[in-house]
Structures are given as C-alpha cells and as structure tokens.
SEPA-416378 format. One record per residue (C-alpha): residue number from 1; x, y, z. Coordinates in steps of 0.05 Angstrom, whole numbers, plus 5000, padded with zeros to 4 digits. Layout:
BEGIN
+-----+------+------+------+
:  nr :   px :   py :   pz :
+-----+------+------+------+
: NUM :    X :    Y :    Z :
...
+-----+------+------+------+
This chain:
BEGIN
+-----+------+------+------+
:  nr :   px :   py :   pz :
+-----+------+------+------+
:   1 : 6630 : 4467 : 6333 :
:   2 : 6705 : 4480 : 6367 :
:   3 : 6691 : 4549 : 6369 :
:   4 : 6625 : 4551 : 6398 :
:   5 : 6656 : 4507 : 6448 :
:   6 : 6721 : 4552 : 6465 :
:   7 : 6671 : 4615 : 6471 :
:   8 : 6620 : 4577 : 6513 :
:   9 : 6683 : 4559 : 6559 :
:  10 : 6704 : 4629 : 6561 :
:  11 : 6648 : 4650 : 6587 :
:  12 : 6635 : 4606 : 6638 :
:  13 : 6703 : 4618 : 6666 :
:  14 : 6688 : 4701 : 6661 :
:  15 : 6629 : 4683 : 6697 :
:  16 : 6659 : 4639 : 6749 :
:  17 : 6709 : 4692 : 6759 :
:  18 : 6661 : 4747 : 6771 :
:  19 : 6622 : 4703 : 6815 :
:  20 : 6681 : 4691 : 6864 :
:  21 : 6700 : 4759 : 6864 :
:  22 : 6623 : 4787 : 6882 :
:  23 : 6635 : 4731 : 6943 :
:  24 : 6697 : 4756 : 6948 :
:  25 : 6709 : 4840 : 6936 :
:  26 : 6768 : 4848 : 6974 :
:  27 : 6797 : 4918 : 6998 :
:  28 : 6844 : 4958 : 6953 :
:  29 : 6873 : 5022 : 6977 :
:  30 : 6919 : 5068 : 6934 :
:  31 : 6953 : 5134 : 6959 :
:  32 : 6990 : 5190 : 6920 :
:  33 : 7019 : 5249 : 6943 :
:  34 : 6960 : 5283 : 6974 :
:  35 : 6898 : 5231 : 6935 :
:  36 : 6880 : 5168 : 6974 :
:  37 : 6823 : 5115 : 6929 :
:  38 : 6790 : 5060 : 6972 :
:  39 : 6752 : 5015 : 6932 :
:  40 : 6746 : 4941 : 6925 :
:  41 : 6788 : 4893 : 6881 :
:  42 : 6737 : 4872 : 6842 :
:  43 : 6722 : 4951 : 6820 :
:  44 : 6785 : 4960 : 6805 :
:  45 : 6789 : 4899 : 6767 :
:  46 : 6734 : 4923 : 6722 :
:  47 : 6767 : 4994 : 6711 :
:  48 : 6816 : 4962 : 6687 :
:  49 : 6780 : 4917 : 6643 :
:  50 : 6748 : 4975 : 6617 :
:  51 : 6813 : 5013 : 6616 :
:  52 : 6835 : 4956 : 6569 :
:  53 : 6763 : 4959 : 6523 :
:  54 : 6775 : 5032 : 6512 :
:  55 : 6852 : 5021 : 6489 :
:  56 : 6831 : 4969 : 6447 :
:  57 : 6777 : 5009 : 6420 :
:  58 : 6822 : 5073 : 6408 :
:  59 : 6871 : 5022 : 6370 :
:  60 : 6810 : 4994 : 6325 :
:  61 : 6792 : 5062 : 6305 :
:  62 : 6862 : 5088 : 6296 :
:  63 : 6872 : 5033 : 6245 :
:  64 : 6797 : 5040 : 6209 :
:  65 : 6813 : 5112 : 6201 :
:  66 : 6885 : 5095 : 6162 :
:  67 : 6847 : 5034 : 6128 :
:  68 : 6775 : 5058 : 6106 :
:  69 : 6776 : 5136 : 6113 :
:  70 : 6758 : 5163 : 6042 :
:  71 : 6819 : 5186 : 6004 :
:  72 : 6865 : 5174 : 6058 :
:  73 : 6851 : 5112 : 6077 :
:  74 : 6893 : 5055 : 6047 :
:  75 : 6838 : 5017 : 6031 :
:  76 : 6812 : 5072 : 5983 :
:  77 : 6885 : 5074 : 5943 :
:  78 : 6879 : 4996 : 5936 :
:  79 : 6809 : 5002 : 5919 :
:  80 : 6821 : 5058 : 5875 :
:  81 : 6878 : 5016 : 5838 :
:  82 : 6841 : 4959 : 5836 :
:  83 : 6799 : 5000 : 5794 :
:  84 : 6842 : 5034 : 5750 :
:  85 : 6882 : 4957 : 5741 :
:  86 : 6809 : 4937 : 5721 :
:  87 : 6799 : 4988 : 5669 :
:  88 : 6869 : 4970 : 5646 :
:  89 : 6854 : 4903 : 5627 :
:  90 : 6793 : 4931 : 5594 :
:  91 : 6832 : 4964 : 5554 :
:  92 : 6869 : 4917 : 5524 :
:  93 : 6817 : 4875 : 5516 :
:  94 : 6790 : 4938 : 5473 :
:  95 : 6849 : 4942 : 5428 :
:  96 : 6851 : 4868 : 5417 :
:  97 : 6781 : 4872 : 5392 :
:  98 : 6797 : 4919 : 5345 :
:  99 : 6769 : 4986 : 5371 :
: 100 : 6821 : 5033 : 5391 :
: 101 : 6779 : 5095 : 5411 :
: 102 : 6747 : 5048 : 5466 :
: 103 : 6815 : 5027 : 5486 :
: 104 : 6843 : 5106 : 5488 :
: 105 : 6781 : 5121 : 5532 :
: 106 : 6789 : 5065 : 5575 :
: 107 : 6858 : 5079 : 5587 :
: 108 : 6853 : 5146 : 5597 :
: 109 : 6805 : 5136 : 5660 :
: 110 : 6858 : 5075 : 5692 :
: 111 : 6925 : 5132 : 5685 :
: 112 : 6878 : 5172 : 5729 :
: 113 : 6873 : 5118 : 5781 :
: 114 : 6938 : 5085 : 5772 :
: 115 : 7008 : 5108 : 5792 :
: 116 : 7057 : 5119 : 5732 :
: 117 : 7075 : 5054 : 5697 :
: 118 : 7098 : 5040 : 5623 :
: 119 : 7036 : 4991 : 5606 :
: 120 : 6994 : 5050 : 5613 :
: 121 : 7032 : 5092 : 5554 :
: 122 : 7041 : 5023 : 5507 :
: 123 : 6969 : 5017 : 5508 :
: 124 : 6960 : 5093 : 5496 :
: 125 : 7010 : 5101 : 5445 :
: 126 : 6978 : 5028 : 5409 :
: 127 : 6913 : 5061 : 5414 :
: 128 : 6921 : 5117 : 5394 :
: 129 : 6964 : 5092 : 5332 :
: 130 : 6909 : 5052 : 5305 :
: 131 : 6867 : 5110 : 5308 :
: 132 : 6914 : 5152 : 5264 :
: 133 : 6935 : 5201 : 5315 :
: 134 : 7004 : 5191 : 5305 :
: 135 : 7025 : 5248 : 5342 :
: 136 : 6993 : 5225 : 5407 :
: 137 : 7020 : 5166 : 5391 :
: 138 : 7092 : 5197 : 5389 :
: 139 : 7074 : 5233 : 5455 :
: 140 : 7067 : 5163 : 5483 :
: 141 : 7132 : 5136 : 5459 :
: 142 : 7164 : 5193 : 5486 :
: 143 : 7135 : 5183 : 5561 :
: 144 : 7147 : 5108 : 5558 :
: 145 : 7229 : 5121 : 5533 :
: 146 : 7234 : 5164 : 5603 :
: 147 : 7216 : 5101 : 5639 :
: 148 : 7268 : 5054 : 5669 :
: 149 : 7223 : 4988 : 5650 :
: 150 : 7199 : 5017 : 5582 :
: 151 : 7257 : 5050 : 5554 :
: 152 : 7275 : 5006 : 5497 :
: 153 : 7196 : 4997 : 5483 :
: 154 : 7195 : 5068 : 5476 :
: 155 : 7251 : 5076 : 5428 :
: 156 : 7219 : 5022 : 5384 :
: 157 : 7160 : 5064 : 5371 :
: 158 : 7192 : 5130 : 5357 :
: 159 : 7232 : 5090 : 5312 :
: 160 : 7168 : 5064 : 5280 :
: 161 : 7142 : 5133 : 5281 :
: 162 : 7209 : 5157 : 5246 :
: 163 : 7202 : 5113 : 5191 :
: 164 : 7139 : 5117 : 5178 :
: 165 : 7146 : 5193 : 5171 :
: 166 : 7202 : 5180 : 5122 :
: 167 : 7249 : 5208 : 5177 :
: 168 : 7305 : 5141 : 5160 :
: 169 : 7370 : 5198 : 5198 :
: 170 : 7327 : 5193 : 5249 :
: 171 : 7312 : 5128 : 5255 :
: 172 : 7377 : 5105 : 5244 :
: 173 : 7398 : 5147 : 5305 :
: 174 : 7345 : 5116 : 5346 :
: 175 : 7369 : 5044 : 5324 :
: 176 : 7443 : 5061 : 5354 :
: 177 : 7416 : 5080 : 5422 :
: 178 : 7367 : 5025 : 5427 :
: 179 : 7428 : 4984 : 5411 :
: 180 : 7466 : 5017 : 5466 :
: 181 : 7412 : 5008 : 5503 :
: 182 : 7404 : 4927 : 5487 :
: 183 : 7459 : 4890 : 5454 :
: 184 : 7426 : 4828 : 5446 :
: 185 : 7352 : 4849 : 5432 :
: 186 : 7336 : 4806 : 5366 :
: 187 : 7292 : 4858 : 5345 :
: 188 : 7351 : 4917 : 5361 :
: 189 : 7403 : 4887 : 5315 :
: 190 : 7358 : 4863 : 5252 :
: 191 : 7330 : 4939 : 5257 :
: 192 : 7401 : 4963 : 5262 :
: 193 : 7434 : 4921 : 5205 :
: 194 : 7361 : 4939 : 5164 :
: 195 : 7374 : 5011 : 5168 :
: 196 : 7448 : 5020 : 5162 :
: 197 : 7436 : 4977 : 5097 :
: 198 : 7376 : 5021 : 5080 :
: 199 : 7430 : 5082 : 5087 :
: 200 : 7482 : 5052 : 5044 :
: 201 : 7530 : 5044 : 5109 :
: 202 : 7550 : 4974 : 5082 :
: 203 : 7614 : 4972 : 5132 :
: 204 : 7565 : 4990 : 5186 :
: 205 : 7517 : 4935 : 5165 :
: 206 : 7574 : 4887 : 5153 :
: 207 : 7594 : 4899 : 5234 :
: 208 : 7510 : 4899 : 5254 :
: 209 : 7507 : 4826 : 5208 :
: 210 : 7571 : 4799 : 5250 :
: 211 : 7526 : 4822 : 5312 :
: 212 : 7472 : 4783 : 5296 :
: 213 : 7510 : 4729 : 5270 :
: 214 : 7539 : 4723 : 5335 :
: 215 : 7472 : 4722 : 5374 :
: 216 : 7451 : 4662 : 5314 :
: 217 : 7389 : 4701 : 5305 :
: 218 : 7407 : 4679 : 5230 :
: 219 : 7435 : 4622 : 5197 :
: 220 : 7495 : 4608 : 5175 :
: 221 : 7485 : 4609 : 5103 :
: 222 : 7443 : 4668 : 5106 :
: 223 : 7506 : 4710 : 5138 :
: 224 : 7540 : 4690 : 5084 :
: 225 : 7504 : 4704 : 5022 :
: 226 : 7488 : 4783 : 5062 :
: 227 : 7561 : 4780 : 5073 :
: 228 : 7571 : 4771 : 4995 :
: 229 : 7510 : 4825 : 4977 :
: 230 : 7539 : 4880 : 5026 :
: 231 : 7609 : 4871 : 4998 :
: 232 : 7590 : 4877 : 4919 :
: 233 : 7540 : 4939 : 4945 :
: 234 : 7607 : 4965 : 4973 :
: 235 : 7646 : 4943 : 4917 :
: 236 : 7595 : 4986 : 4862 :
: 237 : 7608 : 5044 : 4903 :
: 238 : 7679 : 5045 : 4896 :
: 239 : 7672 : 5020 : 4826 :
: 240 : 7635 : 5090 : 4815 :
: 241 : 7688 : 5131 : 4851 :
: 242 : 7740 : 5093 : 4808 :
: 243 : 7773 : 5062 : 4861 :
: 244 : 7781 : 4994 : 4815 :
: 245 : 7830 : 4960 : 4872 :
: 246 : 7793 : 4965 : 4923 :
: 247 : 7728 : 4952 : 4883 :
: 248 : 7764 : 4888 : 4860 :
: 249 : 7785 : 4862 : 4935 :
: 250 : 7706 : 4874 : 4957 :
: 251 : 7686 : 4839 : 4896 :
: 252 : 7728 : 4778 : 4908 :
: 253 : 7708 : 4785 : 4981 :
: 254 : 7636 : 4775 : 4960 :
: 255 : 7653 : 4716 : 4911 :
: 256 : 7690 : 4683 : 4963 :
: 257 : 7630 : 4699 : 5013 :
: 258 : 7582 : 4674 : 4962 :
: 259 : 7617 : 4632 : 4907 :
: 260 : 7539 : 4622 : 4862 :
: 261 : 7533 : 4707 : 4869 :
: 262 : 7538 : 4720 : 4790 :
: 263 : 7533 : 4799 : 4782 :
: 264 : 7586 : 4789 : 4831 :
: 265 : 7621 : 4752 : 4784 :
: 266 : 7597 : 4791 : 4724 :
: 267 : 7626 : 4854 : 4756 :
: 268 : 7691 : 4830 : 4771 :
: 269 : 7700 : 4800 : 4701 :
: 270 : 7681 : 4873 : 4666 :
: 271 : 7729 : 4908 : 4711 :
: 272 : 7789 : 4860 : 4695 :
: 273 : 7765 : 4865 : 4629 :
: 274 : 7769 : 4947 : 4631 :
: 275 : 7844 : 4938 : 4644 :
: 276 : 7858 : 4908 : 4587 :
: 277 : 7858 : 4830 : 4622 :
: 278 : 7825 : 4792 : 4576 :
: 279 : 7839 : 4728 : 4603 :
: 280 : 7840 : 4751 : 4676 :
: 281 : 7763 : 4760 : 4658 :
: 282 : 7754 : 4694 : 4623 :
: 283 : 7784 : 4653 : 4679 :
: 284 : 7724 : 4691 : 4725 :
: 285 : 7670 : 4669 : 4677 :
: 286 : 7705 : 4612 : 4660 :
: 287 : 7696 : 4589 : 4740 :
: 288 : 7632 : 4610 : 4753 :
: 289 : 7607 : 4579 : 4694 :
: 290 : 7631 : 4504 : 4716 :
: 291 : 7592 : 4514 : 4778 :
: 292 : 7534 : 4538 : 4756 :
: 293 : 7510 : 4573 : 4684 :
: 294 : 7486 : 4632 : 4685 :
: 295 : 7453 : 4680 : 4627 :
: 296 : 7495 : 4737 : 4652 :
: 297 : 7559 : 4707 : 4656 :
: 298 : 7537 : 4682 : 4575 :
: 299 : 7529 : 4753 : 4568 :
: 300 : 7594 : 4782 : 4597 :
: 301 : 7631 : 4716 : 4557 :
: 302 : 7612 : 4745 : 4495 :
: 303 : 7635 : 4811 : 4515 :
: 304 : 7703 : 4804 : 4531 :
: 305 : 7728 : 4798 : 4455 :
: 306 : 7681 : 4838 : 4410 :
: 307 : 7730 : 4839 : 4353 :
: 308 : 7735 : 4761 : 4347 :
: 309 : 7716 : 4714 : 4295 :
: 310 : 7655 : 4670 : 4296 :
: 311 : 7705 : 4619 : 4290 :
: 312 : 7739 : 4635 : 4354 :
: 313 : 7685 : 4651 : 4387 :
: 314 : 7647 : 4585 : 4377 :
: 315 : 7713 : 4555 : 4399 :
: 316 : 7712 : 4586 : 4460 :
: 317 : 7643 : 4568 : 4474 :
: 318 : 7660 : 4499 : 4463 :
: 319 : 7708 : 4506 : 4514 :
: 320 : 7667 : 4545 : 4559 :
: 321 : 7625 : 4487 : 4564 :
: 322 : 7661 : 4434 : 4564 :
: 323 : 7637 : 4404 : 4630 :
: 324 : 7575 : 4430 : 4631 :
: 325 : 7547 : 4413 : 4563 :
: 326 : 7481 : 4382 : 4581 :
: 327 : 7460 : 4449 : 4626 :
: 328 : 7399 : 4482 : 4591 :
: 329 : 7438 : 4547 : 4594 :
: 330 : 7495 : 4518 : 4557 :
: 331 : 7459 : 4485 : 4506 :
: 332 : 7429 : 4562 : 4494 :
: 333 : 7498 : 4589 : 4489 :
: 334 : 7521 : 4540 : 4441 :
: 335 : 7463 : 4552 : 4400 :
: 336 : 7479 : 4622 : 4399 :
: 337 : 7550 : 4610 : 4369 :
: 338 : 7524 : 4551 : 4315 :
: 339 : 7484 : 4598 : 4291 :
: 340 : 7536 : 4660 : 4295 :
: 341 : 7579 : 4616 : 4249 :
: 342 : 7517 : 4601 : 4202 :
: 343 : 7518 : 4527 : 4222 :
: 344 : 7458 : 4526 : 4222 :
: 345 : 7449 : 4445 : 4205 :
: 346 : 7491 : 4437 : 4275 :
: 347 : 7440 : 4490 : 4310 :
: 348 : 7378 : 4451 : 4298 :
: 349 : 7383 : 4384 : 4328 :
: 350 : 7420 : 4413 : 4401 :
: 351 : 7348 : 4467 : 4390 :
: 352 : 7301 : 4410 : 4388 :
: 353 : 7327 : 4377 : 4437 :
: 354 : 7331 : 4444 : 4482 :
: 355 : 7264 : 4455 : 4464 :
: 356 : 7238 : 4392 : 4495 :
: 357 : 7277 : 4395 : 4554 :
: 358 : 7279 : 4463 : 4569 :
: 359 : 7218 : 4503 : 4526 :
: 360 : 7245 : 4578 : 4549 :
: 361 : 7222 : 4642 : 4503 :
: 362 : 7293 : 4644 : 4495 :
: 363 : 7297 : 4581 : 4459 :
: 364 : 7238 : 4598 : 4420 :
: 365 : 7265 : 4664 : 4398 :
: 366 : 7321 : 4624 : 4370 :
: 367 : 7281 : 4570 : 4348 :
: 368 : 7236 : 4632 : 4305 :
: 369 : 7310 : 4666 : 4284 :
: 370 : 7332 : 4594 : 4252 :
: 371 : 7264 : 4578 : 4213 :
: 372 : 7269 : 4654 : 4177 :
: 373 : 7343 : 4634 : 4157 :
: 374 : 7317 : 4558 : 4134 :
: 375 : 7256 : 4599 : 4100 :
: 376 : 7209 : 4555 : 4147 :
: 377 : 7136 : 4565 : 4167 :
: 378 : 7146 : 4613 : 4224 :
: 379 : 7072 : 4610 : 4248 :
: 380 : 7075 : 4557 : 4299 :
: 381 : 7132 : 4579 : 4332 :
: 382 : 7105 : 4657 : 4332 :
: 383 : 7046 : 4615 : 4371 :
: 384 : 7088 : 4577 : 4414 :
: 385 : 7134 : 4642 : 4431 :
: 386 : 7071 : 4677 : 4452 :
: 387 : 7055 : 4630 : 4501 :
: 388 : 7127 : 4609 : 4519 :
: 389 : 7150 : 4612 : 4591 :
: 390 : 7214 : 4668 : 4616 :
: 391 : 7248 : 4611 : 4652 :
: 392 : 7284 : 4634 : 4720 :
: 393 : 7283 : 4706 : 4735 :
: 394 : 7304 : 4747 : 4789 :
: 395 : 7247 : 4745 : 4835 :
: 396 : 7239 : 4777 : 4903 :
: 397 : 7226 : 4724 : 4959 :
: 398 : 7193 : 4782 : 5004 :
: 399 : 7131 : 4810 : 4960 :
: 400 : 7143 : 4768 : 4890 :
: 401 : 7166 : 4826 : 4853 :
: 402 : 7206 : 4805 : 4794 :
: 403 : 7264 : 4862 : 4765 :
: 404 : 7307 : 4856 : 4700 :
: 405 : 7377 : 4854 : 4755 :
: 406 : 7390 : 4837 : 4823 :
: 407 : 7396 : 4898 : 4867 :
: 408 : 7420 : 4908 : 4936 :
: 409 : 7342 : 4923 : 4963 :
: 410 : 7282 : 4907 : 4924 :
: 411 : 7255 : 4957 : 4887 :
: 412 : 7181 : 4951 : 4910 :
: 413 : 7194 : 4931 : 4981 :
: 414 : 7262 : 4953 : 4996 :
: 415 : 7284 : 4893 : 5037 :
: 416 : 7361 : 4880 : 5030 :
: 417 : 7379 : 4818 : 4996 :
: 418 : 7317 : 4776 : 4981 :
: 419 : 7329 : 4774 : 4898 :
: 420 : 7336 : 4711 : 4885 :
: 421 : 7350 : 4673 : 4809 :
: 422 : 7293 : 4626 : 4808 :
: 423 : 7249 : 4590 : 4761 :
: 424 : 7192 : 4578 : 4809 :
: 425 : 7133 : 4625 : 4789 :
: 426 : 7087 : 4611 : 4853 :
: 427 : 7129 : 4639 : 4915 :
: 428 : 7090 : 4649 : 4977 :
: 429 : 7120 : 4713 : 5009 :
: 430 : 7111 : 4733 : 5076 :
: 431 : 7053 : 4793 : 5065 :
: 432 : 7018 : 4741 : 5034 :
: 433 : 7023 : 4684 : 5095 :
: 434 : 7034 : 4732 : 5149 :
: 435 : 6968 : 4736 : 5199 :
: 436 : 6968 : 4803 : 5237 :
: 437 : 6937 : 4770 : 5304 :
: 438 : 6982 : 4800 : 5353 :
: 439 : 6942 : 4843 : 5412 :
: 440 : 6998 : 4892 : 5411 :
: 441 : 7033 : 4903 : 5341 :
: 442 : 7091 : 4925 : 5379 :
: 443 : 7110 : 4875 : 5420 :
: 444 : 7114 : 4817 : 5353 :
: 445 : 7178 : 4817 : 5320 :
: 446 : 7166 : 4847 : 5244 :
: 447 : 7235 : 4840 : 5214 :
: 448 : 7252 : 4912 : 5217 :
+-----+------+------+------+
C-alpha cells in the first residue's frame, strides 16, 4: 500500500512538473564554435531525460549480456554449477544406496560442469572401487594426492590400493609421507605403527607407538603391553642372529614393559638357561610364577634340570608354589611331580579336588594316567576327557582365532598384538560387531 502511494506521488509531481513547464517553456540558446541550437527549456529538459533513459538502458543491457548471455554470461556458469553441485549430491546419495555404477555416471556428468575439486575424485575413486575397477580407482587417488585440500585423502587410498595388491614396500612408503604430510592424523600413525610392525621394523614401530602414545589415541596400558610385544619381537630376532646380550636387555625390556608377558618370560629363562645359569633361569620362573601361573612357565620349570631326581624335582615344585598353592595351575604342576615320584596316594586327593574346581582336559588326562597305574575303570574318565573343556588358550581378540603360541601378529588376521591367554570361549571380535554403514568407506577410521 506504501508503494502504490510513493509511485502515485511520483507521478503527480512528474506531472505537475510538466504542467508548469508547458505554461512555462522558457528560451534556451546554446552556441559552439560555428553551431547555434534555440529551443525551449522544457525540450531540452526532455533530451535530457531521454539522454538519461538511453544511458540507463545501455547500462541494463551491458549488465544482462555479462549476466544471462549463454555461455558467457555469469548466470550460465552459476547455473551450470548449480547443476553439476546437483548431480554431485546425487551422487553420493547413489553410492550410499549401494549402487556404484549410478554414482560413477552421475559423477562423471557433475566433473563436466564443475571446476576441479577433490570431492569430485573421492566420489570417483569410492565408486569406482565398489565396482571393482580398481585401477580407475587408483587413477582417482592419484588426481585427488595432486590437490592441496585432498592430498592426505589421496594418499590413504593408494595406500589402500597398495595393500590390497599385496604391494606392503609400497604402502609402507606411502604411510611415511602421509605422516610427513600429517603428524597428528589418528588414522596416519595407527597405519604407520600397523605397517612398520607388519615389516618387522620393531624400532620403527616402537618410535610410531611413542607417536601415538603421545597424541593418547591409545591407552596407557595398551602402550605398554605393544611396548612389551615389540621388544620380545625384537628380542627373537637377535636371539636368531645369536646376539644373546642384546636379546636378553630387549627381553627384560619387555618384562619390565609387561611384567604378566610369559613367552617373554619363558624366553628369557631358556636363554639364561643356554649359558649354563641354572638358577639365573629359576629366579625368572620363579617370579613370574608368584604373580601369575602359567602352563609355559610349568613347562620351562621342568626344563631347566633334566638330569634331576624326582625327588628334587618334586621339591622344587613344592617350592615353586609355595605361595601360590591354591592356583588351578599349581595344583596341575604338583600333580605332575606326585605322580613323577609314584606318590600316587598324595596325587589323588589334590586331583579330585582339581577336578571339581577346575575340570581342564589336562586334569583329566592325569586323572585317566593315575586310574591305569591304580588299575581303575578307565571308562568314565575316557567319557569325561572326550567332553572335557582346554581351559584358557591363546585366543585372538580380533577374529577369535585360537593358535598353540602367542605370536607377534595373528596368524589368520595379521593384527599385531591381539593374542591374548584367556579362558573365555565366546569373544565378540570386531568383524563380528562391526556395521559397515559409513557413506564413504574412506573417510571411517578402520584401524589400519
């Protein structure tokens, strides 16, 4: 209502205007050099109102031409990426639904329209790696590394691409620049400290776990116990080469790391032992065992004096387990000396009782082993063996796999330090939990 107000105003006063100067022409006269114009005010009033129309005009068009003109105009770029941004979204709506040769058509059309930018080759190179063209897909990496904003993006795939082609030099190399590249990228340093494990670069790893220790991307106790696995991986090594001191100052490095780590333990014990330090190697086993007993250690207890009476070796059992005589583990080893010594009256009652506590196929075997010496009915406990549990177990808290020995890597899934001694037989690893509901598989953290 304003408006239509302000406009009828206007006019009125343009009309009032005109009016008085109809009533009121006036006499204009204008000479130069040899020209002379007569003509009234109010004519030369309206030239100039029309001399002001036409500028006005000629400005109007100037600016539709640079605005609308097709191709040139900026409207048409704006247009044109408005389009192409359009298509982009498409796109990834595409690959989140699942069908990548949608998404690698779609995109396609929006690079046409759209000026070079790193989302473009992401959603290229994710396309066209769910299709299976991983060669594209490396293509894509490639472009995106050149870019300023997708450098590190880029590296990430062609590292993906490298390991998945069984390329781990590569990879590794890839892993260093992206750590130049980022320093503090979660992602950059668990990839780095994955792969120089993966290469058997355990000093290397050692310095990539301090990195990430630093950055708290892991806790503290899980620095340590890597800590303790990367310095007995070392110390193997060096055992190998038959560098025993410095094999001995890793392996008390990773004891000290990781005081519960028995092939650790185990491994220092058999290399004082191969010196000739027999009691060097007890006090190890000796140690470990008042902290926590151990079938191994039992094992490597019983090896350091081969040559010994059953006598002797019962006593040194007893004193083996002198604090720890109510342990499951102890009660086995005892066992295993009673009945070394043929006291076999003293073997049954600590068996029974193991048995009810603690019903391993260990105890069982043992159990079966006494009743053929006591000429017992071996039947029920051949049943009872076949059904018998293993007890704890190395078991692998990444895919469940479950090897005789603890390694550095699992042997099924290869990731560094997840054997664990446990007695649960139900672990819920990560394949099985882990949802793959991420629109773009490389931009969620994996663990590489």
């Amino acid at each position: 209502m304003i408006r239509l107000v302000l406009w009828f105003s206007l006019v009125l006063v343009v009309a009032a205007v005109a009016a008085w100067l109809a009533d009121n022409p006036g006499a204009v006269s204008i000479e130069f050099q040899s020209y002379a114009i007569d003509t009234s005010f109010a004519a030369l009033a309206l030239m100039i109102a029309l001399a002001g129309l036409m500028a006005g005009g000629g400005v109007w068009l100037y600016g539709w031409l640079r605005r609308d003109m097709p191709i040139f105009g900026s409207n048409q770029v704006i247009k044109r990426q408005s389009r192409g941004f359009k298509l982009l979204n498409q796109s990834l709506v595409a690959l989140s639904s699942g069908d990548a040769g949608r998404a690698k058509a779609l995109i396609e059309q929006a690079e046409v329209l759209l000026p070079p930018q790193p989302m473009v080759h992401l959603i290229a190179a994710e396309a066209a790696t769910r299709s299976g063209d991983h060669t594209a897909a490396s293509k894509r990496y490639a472009a995106l590394e050149d870019t300023d904003d997708g450098r590190l993006l880029g590296l990430r795939g062609l590292l993906v691409e490298a390991r998945r082609t069984g390329h781990e030099s590569e990879a590794l190399r890839l892993a260093r620049v992206a750590f130049e590249e980022n320093r503090k990228s979660p992602w950059v340093l668990k990839t780095l400290f994955a792969l120089e494990v993966a290469a058997g670069n355990w000093r290397e790893a050692e310095t990539a776990l301090e990195k990430v220790a630093r950055e708290k991307l892991l806790e503290a106790q899980t620095v340590s116990r890597h800590k303790g696995a990367l310095a007995y991986a070392e110390a193997t090594e060096l055992k190998l080469k038959g560098e025993k001191p410095a094999a001995r100052k890793a392996l008390k490095k990773a004891i000290s790391a990781r005081p519960d780590f028995m092939p650790a333990v185990v491994s220092l014990s058999r290399l004082e032992l191969s010196e000739g330090k027999k009691s060097a190697a007890s006090k190890v086993i000796t140690d470990a065992w008042s902290k926590e007993p151990h079938p191994s250690l039992a094992t490597a207890f019983k090896e350091i004096d081969t040559a010994e009476s059953t006598a002797d070796w019962l006593k040194r059992v007893r004193t083996l387990i002198k604090t720890t005589d109510t342990h499951p583990q102890s009660k086995l080893i005892l066992v295993d000396a009673l009945m070394d010594a043929n006291e076999y009256e003293a073997a049954r009652p600590v068996l029974d009782g193991l048995l009810k506590e603690s019903p391993s196929r260990a105890a069982w075997q043992y159990k079966l082993a006494l009743a053929h010496v006591l000429k017992e009915d071996p039947d029920p406990i051949e049943t009872a063996l076949k059904h018998a549990s293993d007890g704890a177990k190395w078991r692998c808290t990444n895919c469940g796999h479950e090897p005789k020995g603890w390694s550095p890597l699992c042997p099924s899934c290869q990731s560094f330090d997840t054997l664990l001694w446990s007695s649960n037989e139900s672990i819920v690893t990560p394949q099985q939990a882990f949802e793959a509901d991420s629109t773009i598989a490389l931009l969620a953290d994996s663990g590489a």
